[in-house]
Chimera marker file (.cmm) of the C-alpha trace (Angstrom):
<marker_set name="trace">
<marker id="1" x="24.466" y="-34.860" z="-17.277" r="1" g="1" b="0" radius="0.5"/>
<marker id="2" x="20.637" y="-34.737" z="-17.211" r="1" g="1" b="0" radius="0.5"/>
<marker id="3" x="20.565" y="-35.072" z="-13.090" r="1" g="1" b="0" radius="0.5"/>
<marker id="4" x="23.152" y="-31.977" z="-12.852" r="1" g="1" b="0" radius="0.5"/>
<marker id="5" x="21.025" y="-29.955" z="-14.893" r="1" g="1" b="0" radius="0.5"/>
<marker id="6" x="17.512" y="-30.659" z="-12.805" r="1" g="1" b="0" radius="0.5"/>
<marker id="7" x="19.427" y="-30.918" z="-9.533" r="1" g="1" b="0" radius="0.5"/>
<marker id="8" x="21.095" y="-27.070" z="-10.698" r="1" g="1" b="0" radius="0.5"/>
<marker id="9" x="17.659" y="-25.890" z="-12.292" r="1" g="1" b="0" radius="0.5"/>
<marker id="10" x="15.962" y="-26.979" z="-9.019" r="1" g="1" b="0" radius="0.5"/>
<marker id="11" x="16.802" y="-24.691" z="-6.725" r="1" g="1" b="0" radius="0.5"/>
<marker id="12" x="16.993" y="-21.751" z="-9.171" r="1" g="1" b="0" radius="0.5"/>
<marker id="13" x="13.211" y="-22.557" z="-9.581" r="1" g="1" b="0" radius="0.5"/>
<marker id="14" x="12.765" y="-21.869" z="-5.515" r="1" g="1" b="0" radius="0.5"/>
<marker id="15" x="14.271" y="-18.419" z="-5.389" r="1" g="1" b="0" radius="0.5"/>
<marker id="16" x="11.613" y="-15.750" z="-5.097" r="1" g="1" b="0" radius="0.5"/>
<marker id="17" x="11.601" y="-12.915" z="-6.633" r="1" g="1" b="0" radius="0.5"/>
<marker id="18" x="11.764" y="-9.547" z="-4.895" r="1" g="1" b="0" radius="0.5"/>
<marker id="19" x="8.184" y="-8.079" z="-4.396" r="1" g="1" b="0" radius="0.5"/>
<marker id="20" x="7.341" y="-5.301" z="-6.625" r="1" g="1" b="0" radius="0.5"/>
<marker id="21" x="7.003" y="-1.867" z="-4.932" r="1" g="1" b="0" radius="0.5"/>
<marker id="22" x="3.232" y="-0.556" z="-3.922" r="1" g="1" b="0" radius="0.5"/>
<marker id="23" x="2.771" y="2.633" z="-4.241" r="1" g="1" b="0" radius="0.5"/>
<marker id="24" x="0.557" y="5.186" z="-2.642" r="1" g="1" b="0" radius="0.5"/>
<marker id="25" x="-1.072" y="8.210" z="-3.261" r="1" g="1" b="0" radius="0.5"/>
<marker id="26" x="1.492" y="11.542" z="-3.618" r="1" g="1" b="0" radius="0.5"/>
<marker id="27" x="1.915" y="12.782" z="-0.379" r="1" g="1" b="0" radius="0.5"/>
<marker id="28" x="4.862" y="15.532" z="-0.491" r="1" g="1" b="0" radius="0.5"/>
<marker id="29" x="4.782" y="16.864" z="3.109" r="1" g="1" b="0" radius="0.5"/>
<marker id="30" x="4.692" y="13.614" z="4.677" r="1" g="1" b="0" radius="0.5"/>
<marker id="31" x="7.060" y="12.446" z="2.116" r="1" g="1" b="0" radius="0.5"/>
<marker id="32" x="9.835" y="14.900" z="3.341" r="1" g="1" b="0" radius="0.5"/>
<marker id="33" x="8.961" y="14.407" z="7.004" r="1" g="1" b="0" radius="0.5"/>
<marker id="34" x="9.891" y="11.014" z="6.548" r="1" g="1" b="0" radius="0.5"/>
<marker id="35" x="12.851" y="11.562" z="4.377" r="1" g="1" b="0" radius="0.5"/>
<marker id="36" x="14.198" y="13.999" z="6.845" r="1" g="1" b="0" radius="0.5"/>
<marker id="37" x="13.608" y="11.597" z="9.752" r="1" g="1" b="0" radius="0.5"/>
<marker id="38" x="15.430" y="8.992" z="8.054" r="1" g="1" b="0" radius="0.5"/>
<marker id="39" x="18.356" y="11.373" z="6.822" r="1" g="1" b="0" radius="0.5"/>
<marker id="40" x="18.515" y="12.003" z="10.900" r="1" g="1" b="0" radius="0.5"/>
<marker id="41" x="18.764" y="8.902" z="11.554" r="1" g="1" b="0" radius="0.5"/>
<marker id="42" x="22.109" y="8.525" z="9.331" r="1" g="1" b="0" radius="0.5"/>
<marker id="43" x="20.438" y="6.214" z="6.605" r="1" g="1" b="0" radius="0.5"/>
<marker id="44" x="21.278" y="7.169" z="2.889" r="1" g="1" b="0" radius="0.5"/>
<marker id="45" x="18.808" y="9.085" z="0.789" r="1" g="1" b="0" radius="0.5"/>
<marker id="46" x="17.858" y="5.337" z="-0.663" r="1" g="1" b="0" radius="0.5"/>
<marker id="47" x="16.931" y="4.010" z="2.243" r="1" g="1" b="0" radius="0.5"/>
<marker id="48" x="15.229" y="6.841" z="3.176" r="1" g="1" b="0" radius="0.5"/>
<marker id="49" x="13.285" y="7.403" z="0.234" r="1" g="1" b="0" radius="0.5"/>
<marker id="50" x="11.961" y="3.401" z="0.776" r="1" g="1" b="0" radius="0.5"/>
<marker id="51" x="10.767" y="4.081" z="3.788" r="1" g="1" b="0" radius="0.5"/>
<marker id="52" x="8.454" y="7.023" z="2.082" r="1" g="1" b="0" radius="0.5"/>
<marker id="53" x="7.052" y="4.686" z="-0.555" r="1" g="1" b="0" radius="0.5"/>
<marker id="54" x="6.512" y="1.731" z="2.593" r="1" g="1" b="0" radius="0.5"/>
<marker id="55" x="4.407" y="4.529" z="3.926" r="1" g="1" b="0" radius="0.5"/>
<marker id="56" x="2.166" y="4.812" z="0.802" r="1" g="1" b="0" radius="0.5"/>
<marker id="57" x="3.470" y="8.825" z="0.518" r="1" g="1" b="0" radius="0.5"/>
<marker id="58" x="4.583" y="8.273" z="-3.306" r="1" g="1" b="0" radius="0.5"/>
<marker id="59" x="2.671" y="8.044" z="-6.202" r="1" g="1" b="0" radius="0.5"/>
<marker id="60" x="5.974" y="6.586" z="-8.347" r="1" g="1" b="0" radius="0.5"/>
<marker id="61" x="5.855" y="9.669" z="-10.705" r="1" g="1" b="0" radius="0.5"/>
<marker id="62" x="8.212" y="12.163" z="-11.783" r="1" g="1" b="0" radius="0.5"/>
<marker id="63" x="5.619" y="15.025" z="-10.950" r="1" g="1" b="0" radius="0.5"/>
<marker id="64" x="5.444" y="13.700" z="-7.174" r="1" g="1" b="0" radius="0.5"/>
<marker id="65" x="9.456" y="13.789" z="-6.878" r="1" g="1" b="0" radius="0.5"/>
<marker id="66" x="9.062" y="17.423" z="-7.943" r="1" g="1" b="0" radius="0.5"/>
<marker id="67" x="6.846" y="18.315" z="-5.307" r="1" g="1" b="0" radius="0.5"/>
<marker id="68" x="8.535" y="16.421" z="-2.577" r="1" g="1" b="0" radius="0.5"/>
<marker id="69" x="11.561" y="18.570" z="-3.550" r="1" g="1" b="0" radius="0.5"/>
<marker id="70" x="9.766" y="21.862" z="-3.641" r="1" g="1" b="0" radius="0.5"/>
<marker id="71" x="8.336" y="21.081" z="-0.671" r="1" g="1" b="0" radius="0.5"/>
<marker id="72" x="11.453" y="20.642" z="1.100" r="1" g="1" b="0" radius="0.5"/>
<marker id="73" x="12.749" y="23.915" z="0.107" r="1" g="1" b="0" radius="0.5"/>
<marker id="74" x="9.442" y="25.319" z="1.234" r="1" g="1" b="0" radius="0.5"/>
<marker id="75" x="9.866" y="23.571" z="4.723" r="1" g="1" b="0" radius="0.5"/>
<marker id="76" x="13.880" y="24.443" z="4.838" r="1" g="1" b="0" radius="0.5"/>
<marker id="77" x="14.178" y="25.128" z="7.896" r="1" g="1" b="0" radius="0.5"/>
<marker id="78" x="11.618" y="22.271" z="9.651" r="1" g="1" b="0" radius="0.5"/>
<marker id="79" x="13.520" y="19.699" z="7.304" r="1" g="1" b="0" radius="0.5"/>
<marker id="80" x="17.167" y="20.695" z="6.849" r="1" g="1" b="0" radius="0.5"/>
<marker id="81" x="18.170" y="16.999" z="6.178" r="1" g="1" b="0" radius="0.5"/>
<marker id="82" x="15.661" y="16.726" z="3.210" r="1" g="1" b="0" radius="0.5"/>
<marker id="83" x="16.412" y="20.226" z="2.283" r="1" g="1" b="0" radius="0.5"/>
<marker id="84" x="20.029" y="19.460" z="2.222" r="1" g="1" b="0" radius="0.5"/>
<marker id="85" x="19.888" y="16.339" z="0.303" r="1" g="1" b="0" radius="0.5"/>
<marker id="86" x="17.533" y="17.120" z="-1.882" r="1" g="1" b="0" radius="0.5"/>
<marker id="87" x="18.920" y="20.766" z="-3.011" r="1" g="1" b="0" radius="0.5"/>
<marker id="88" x="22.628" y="21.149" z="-1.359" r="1" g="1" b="0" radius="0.5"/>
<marker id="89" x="24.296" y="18.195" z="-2.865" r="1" g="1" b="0" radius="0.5"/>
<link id1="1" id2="2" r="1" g="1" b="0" radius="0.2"/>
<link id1="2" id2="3" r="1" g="1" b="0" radius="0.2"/>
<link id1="3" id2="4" r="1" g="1" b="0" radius="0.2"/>
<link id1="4" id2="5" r="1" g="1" b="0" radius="0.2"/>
<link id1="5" id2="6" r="1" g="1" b="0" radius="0.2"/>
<link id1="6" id2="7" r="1" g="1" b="0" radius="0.2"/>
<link id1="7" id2="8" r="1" g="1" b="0" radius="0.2"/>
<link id1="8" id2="9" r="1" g="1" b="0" radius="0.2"/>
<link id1="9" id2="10" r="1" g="1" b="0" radius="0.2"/>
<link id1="10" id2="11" r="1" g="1" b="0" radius="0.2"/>
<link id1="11" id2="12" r="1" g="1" b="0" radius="0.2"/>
<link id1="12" id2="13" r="1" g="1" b="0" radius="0.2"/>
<link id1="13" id2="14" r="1" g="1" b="0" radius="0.2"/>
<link id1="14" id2="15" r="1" g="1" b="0" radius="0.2"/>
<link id1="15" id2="16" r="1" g="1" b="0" radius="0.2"/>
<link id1="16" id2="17" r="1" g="1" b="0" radius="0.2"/>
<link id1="17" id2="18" r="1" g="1" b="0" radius="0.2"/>
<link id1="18" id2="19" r="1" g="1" b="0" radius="0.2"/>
<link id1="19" id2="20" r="1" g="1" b="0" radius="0.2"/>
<link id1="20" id2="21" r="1" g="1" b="0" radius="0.2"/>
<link id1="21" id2="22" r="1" g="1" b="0" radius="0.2"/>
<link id1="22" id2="23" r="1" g="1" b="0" radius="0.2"/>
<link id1="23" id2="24" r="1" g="1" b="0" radius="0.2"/>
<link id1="24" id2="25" r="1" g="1" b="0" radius="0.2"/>
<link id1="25" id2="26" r="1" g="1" b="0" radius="0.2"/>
<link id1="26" id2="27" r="1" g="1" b="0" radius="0.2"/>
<link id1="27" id2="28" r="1" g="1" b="0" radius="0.2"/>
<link id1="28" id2="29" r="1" g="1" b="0" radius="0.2"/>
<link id1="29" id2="30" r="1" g="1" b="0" radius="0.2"/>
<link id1="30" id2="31" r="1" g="1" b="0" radius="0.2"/>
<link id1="31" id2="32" r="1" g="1" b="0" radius="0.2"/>
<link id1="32" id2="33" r="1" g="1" b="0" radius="0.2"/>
<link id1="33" id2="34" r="1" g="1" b="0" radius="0.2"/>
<link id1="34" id2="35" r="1" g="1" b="0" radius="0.2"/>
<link id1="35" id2="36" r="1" g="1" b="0" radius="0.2"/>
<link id1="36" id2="37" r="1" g="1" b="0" radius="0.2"/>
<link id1="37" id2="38" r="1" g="1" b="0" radius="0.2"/>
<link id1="38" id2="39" r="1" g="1" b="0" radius="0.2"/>
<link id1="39" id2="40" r="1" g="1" b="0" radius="0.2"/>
<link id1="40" id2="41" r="1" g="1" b="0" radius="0.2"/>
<link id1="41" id2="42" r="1" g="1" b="0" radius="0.2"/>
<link id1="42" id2="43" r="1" g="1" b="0" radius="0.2"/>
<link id1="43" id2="44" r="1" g="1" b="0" radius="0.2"/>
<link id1="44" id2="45" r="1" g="1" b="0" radius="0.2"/>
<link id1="45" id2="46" r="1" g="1" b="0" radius="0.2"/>
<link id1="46" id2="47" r="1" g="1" b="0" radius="0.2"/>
<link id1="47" id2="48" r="1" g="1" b="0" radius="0.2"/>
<link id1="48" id2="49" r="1" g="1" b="0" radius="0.2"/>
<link id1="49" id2="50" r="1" g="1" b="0" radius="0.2"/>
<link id1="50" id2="51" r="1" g="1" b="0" radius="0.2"/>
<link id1="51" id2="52" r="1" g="1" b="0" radius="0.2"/>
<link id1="52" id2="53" r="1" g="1" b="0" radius="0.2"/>
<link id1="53" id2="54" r="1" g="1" b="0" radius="0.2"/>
<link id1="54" id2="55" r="1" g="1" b="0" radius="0.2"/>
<link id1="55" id2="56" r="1" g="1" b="0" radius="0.2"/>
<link id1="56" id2="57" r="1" g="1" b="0" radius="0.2"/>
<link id1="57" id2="58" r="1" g="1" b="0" radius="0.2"/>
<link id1="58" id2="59" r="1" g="1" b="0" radius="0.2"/>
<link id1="59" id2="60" r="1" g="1" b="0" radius="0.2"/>
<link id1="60" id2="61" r="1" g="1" b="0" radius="0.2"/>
<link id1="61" id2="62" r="1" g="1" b="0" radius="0.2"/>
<link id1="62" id2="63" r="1" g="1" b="0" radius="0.2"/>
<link id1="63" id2="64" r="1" g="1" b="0" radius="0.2"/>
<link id1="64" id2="65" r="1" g="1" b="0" radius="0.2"/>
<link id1="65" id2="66" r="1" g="1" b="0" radius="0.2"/>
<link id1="66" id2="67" r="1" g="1" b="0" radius="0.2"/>
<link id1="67" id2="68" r="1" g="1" b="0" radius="0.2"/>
<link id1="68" id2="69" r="1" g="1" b="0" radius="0.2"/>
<link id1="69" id2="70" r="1" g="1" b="0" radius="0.2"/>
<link id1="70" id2="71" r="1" g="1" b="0" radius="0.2"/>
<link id1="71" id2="72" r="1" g="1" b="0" radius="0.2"/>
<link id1="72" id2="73" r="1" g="1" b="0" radius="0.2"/>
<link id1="73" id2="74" r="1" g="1" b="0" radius="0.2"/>
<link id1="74" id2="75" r="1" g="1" b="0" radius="0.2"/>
<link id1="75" id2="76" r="1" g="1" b="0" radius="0.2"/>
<link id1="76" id2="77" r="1" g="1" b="0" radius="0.2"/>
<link id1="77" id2="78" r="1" g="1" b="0" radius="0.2"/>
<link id1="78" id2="79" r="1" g="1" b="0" radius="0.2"/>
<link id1="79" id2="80" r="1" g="1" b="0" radius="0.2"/>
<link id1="80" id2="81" r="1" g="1" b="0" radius="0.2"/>
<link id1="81" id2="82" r="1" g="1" b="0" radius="0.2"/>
<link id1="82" id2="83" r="1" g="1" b="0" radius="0.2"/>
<link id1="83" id2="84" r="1" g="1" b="0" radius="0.2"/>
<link id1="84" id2="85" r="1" g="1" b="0" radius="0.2"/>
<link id1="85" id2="86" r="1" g="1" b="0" radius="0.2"/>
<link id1="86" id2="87" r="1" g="1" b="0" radius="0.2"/>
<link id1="87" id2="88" r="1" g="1" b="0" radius="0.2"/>
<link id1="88" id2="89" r="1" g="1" b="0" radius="0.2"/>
</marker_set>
């Protein structure tokens, strides 16, 4: 019983976990230019949104996600992905 439970353990032992997310400094304009490329591209707001913290344009608070959505509605119309997205659904 003793061998099942090391050989079992074992390889649960080896699995990495997933990295923990870096964050950058709050960049909203870049932020939506990258989450309306991304929307453009078809990928879901999720993916989207990773690819604005892999770019080091989010800060990880809840004051930074309220100025990447007002500055969507500000750029409307340069960003109607984001703009949709973020305020149309």
């Amino acid at each position: 019983m003793s061998f099942v439970l090391s050989v079992v353990a074992l390889p649960a032992s080896q699995a990495k976990e997933p990295e923990p997310l870096k964050f950058g400094k709050c960049d909203p304009i870049g932020a939506v230019k990258t989450l309306d490329a991304g929307l453009k591209k078809g990928k879901s707001l999720n993916d989207s949104m990773l690819m604005v913290i892999k770019n080091k344009q989010f800060d990880g608070s809840n004051a930074c996600i309220t100025f990447i959505r007002e500055t969507s509605m500000e750029q409307r119309e340069a960003a109607p992905y984001a703009f949709k997205k973020l305020w149309m659904e």
